[in-house]
KOLZA-860727 format. One record per residue: x, y, z of N, C-alpha, C, O, CB in turn. Coordinates in steps of 0.02 Angstrom, whole numbers, plus 50000, padded with zeros to 5 digits. Glycine has a CB too. Example, Ala and Ser with C-alpha at 12.3 -4.5 7.8 and 13.67 -1.06 7.14 Angstrom:
2
506604971650390506154977550390506604983550390507124983450423505654977650452/506424988850354506844994750357506455000250394506705005750402507044997050286/
//
This chain:
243
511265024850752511695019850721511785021750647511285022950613511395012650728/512485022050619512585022450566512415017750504512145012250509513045023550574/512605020650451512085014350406512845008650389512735003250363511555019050299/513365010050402513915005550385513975003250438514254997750439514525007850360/513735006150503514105000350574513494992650561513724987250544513915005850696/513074993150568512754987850552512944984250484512864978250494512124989550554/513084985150442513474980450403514124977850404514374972850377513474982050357/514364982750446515144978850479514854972350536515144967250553515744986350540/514374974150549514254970450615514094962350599514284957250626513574974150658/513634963650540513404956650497514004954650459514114948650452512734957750439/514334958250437515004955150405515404950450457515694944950453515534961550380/515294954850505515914950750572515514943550597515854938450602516034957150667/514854943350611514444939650612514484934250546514684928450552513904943450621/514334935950507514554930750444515244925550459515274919450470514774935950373/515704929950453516384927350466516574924050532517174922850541516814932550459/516194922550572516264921350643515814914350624516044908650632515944927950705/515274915550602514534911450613514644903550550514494897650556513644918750580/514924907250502514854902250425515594897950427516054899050465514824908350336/515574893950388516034889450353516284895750304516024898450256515654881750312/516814896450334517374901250245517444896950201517394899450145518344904250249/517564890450202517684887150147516994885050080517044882350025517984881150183/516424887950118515774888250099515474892250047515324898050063515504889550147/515374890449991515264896049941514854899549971514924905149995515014894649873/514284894949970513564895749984513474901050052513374907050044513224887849999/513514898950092513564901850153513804907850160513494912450187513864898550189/514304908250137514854914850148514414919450077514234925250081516004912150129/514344915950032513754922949974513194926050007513154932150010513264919249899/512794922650028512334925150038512424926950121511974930650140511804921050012/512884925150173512894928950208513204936850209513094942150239513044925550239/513724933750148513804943550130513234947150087513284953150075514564945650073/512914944950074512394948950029511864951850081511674957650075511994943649967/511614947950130511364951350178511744956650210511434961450231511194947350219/512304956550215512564961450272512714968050213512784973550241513404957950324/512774968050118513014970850125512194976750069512184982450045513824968350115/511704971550072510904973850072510884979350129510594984350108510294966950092/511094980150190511054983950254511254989050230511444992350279511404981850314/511334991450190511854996850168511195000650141511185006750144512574994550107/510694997350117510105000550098509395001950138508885004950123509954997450047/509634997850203508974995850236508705001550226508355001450175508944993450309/508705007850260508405015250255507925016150207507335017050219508915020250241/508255015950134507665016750082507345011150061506765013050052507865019650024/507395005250047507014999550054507094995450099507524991050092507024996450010/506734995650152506844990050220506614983650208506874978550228506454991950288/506044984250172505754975850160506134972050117506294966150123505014975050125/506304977150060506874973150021507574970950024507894967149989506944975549979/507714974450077508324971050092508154968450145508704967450172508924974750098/507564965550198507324961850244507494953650196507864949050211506454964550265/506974954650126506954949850099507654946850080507724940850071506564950950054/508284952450071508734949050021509014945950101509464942550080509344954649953/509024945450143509344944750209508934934650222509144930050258508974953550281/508504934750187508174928550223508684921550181508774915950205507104928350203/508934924050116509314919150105510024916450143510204910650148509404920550049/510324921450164510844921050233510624916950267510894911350267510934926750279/510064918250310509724916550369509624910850349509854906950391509154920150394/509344907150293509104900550277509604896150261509494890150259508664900550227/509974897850253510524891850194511224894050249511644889650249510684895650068/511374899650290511964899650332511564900050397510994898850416512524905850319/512394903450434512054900750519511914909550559511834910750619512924894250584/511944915150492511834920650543511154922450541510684920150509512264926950532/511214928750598510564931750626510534939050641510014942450641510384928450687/511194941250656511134947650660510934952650598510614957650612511684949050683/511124951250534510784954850476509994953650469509644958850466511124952350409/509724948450466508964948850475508684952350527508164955450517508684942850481/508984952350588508624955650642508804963250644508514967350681508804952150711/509314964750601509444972050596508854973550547508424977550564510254974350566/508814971150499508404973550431507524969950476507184975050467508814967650325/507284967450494506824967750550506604973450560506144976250531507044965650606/507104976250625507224981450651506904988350618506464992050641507874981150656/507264988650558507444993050512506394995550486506155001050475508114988150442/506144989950485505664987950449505084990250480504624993350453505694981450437/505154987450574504704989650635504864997950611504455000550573505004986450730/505375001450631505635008250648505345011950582505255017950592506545008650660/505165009350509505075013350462504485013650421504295018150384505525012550429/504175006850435503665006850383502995007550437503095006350497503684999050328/502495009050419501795014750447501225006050443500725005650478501455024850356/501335003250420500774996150412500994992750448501554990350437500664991750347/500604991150511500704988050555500544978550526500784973450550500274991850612/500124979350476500114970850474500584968550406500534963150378499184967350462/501164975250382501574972250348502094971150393502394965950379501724975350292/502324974350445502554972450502502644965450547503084962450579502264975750527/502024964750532501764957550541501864951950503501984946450528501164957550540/501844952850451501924946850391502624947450385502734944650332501504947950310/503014948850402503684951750387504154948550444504624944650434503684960350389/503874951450516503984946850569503914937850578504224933650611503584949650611/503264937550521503164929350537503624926650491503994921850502502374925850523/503594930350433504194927550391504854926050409505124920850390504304931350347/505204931450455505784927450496505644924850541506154923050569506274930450520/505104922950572505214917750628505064912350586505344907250607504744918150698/504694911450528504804903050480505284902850451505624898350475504334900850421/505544905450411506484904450420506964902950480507464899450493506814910750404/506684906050500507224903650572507164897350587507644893550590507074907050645/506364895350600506224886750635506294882550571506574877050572505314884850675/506074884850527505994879350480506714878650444506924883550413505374880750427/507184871350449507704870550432507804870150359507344870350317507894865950463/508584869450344508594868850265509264862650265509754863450301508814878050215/509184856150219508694855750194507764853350211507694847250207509004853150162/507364855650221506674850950247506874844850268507004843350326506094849250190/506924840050205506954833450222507474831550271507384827750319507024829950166/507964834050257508534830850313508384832050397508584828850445509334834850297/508084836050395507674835950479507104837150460506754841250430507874841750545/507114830050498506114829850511506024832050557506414831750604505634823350519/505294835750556505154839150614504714834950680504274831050661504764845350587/504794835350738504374830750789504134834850830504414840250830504734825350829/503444833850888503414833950924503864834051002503704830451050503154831850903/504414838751003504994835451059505134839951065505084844251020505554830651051/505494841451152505684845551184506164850151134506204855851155505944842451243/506494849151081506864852751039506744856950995507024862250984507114849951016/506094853050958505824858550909505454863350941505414868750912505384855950857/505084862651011504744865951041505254875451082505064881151096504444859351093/505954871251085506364875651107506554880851046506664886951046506944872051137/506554875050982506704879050919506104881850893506224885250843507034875050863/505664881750906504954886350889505054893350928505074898550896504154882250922/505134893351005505074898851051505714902551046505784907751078504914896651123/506304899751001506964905950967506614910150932506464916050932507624903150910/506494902850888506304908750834505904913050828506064917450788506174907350788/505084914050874504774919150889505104924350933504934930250935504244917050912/505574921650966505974930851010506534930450951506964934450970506514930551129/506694928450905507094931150851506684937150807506874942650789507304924850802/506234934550802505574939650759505384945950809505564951850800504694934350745/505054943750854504774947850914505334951950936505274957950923504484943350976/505844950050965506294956150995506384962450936505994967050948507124952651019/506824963750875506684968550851506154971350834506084977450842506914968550821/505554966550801505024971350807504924976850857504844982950846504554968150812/504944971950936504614976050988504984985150998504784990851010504744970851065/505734980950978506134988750998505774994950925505465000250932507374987250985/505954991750870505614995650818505084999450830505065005550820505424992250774/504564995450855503844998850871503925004650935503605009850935503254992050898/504325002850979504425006951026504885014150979504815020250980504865002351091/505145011550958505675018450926505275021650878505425027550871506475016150882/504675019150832504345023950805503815027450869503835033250889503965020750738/503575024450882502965026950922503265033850983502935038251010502595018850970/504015032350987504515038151020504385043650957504075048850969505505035251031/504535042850919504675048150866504045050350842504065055650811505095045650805/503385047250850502885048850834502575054850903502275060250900502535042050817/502755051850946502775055151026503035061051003502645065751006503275051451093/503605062250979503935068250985503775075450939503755081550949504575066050975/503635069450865503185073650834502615078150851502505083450822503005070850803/502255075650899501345077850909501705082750963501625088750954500565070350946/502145080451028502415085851048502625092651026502425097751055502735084151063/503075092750971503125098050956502665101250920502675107250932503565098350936/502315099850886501525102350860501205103550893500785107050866501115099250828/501055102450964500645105051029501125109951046500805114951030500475099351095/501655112051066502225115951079502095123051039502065128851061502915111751055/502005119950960502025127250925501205127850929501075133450908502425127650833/500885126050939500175128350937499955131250992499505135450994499735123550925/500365128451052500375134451115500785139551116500575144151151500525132051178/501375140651085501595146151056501245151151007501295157151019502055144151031/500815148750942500265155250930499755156150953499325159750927500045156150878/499685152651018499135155851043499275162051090498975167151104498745150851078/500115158151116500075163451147500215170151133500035174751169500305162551184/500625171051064500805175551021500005180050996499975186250992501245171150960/499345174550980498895178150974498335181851030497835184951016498685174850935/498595180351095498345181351163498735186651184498535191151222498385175251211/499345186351160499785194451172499425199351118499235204951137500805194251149/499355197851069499325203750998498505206051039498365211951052499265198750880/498025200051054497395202751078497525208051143497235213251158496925196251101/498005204951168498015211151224498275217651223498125222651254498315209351274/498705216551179499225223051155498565229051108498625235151111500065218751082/498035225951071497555228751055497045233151099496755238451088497315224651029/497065228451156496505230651196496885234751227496635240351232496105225851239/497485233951252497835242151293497795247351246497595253051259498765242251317/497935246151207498185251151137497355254351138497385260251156498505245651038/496865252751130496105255351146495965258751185495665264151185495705251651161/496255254851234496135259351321496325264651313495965269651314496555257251393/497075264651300497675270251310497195278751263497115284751276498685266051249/496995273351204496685278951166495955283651181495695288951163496585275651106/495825277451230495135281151249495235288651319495005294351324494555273151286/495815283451368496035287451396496255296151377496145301651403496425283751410/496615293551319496935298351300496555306651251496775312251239497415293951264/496015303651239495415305351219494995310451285494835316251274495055298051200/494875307251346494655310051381495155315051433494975319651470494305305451403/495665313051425496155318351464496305324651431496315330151459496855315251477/496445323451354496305328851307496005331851300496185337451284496265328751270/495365330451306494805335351311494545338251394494135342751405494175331251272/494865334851436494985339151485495315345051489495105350451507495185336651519/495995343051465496405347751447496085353851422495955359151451496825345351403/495995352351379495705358051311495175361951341495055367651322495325354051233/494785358751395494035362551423494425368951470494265374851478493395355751488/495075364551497495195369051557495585374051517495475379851536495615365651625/495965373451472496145381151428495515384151410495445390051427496605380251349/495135381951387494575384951365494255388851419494065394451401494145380251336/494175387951457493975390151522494405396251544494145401351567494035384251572/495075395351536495475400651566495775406051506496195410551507496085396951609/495355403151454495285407551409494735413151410494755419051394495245404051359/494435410551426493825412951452493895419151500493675424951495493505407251487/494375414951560494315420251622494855425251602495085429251643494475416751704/495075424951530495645432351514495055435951474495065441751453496575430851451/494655432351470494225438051417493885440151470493815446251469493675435351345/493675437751513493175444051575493565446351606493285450351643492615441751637/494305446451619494595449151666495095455151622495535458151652494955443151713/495005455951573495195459251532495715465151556496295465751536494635461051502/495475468151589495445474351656496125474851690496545479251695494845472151724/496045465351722496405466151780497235461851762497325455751772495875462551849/497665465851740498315462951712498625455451766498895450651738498935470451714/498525455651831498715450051880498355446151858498745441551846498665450551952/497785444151842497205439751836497505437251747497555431551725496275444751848/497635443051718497885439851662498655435851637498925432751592497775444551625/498745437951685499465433551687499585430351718500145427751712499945435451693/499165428351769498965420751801498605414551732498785409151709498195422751875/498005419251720497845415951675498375410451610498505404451601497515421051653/498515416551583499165415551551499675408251566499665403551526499535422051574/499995408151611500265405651634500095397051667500455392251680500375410451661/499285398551670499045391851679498775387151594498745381251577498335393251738/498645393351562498675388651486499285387751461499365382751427498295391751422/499775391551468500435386851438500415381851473500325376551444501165389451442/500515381851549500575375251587500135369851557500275364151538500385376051661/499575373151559499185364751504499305364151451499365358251435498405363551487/499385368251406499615366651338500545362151327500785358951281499565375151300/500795363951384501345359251376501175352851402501395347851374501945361551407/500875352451444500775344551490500225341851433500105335751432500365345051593/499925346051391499355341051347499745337751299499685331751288498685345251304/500275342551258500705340551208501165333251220501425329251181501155346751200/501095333851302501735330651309501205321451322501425315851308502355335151395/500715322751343500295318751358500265315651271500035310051265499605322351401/500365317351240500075317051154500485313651149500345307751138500035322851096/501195315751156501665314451134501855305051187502045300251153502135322151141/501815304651231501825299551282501395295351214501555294051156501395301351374/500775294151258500225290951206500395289751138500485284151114499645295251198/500455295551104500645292251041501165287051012501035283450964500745296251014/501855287151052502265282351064502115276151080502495271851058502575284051101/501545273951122501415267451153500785263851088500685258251065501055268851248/500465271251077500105267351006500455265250955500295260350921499665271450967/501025268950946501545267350883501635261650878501605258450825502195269850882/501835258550953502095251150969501525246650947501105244050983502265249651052/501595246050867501095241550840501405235450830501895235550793500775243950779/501185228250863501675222250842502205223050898502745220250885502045222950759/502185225950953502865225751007502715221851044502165218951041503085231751051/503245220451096503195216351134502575219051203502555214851247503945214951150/502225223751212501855225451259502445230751328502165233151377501485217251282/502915231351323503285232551374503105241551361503145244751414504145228851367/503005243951326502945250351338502135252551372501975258351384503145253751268/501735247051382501015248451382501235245751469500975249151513500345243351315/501585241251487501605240151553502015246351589501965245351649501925233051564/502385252251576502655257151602502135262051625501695265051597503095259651560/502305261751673501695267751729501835275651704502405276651684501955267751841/501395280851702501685284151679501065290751737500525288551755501785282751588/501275297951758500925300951804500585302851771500885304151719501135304851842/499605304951762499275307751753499415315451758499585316951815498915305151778/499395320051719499445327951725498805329051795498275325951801499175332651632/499065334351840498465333951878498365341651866498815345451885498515330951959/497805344351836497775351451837497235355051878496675353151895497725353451771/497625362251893497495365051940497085371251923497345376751917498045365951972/496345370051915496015376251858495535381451945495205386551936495115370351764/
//
């Protein structure tokens, strides 16, 4: 609701509700409707400027907006309260006093139980509409707090592959490297025999490219520091060598 539709609304209410020919009536029922214009930043105070309307003319919709206004904004529940009782004793209690006396009788008893659902109904919606917005608040603060966790439950995991990968990569390497070493080896005793050495040969380039390339794999997925994990979930073939 806009902050001018409710003061059109008490205006129309005024003009419907009061004597026009009425100073009285018609002032202070515009002064309530046109207090609404502030409810937002002071609700109690323009609650208050609203009770002279209510007392001395015949409307209701500007007090029960600025009510409203009062449940929906202010955090003290027992100014809420004092605030509420205050328009329901305006409401019952007539003006002037003396000219109606008050009795025991089916009337005042009817005019007692207005005026508490005059008070009570906006409160109730008010309280409901903060306690929504308070709802929604804690929601989204549970929302983002399960969001860094899960952001910090990925980074933990993206660590621990990134470990693995390295340890892995650690021990395949030095596989690597044993089995050149090895067939380095078998060119130095076979010195002699040129077939034997060019077998040889031929099986350390083969590892020396599949180790490089193994380096090169690995090192890429470590790079991915802060990624989304998608390169650590790609399968990739183990070199299988043939010594």
């Amino acid at each position: 609701m806009t902050t001018t539709v409710p003061a059109a609304l008490a205006v129309a209410d005024a003009l419907l509700a009061n004597d026009l020919g009425s100073t009285v009536q018609m002032s202070t029922s515009l002064l309530a409707a046109a207090a609404l214009l502030l409810r937002r930043r002071w609700p109690v105070t323009v609650l208050l400027l609203t009770m002279p309307g209510m007392q001395l003319s015949f409307i209701w919709l500007a007090p029960m907006l600025a009510l409203y206004t009062v449940a929906t904004c202010v955090r003290r529940r027992w100014l809420i309260g004092l605030c509420a009782l205050l328009v329901a004793l305006v409401q019952f209690v007539p003006w002037p006093v003396y000219a109606y006396p008050l009795g025991w009788d089916r009337t005042t008893v009817l005019s007692a139980l207005y005026s508490v659902l005059t008070a009570a109904a906006p409160v109730a919606l008010g309280l409901l509409v903060q306690t929504r917005r308070e709802l929604a608040v804690r929601v989204d603060e549970l929302t983002r707090g399960q969001e860094r966790e899960r952001a910090l439950l990925e980074h933990s995991v993206l660590a621990m592959e990134r470990a693995r990968l390295a340890r892995e990569m650690h021990d395949v390497v030095s596989h690597q490297v044993s089995l050149i070493s090895i067939q380095a080896s078998v060119i130095q005793v076979s010195a002699q025999d040129p077939e034997a050495v060019s077998e040889s040969a031929v099986t350390i380039r083969q590892l020396s490219v599949k180790t490089l390339d193994e380096l090169r794999a690995d090192g890429r997925v470590l790079r991915a520091a802060g990624g989304d994990g998608r390169e650590l979930g790609r399968s990739r073939p183990w070199p299988t060598c043939r010594g």
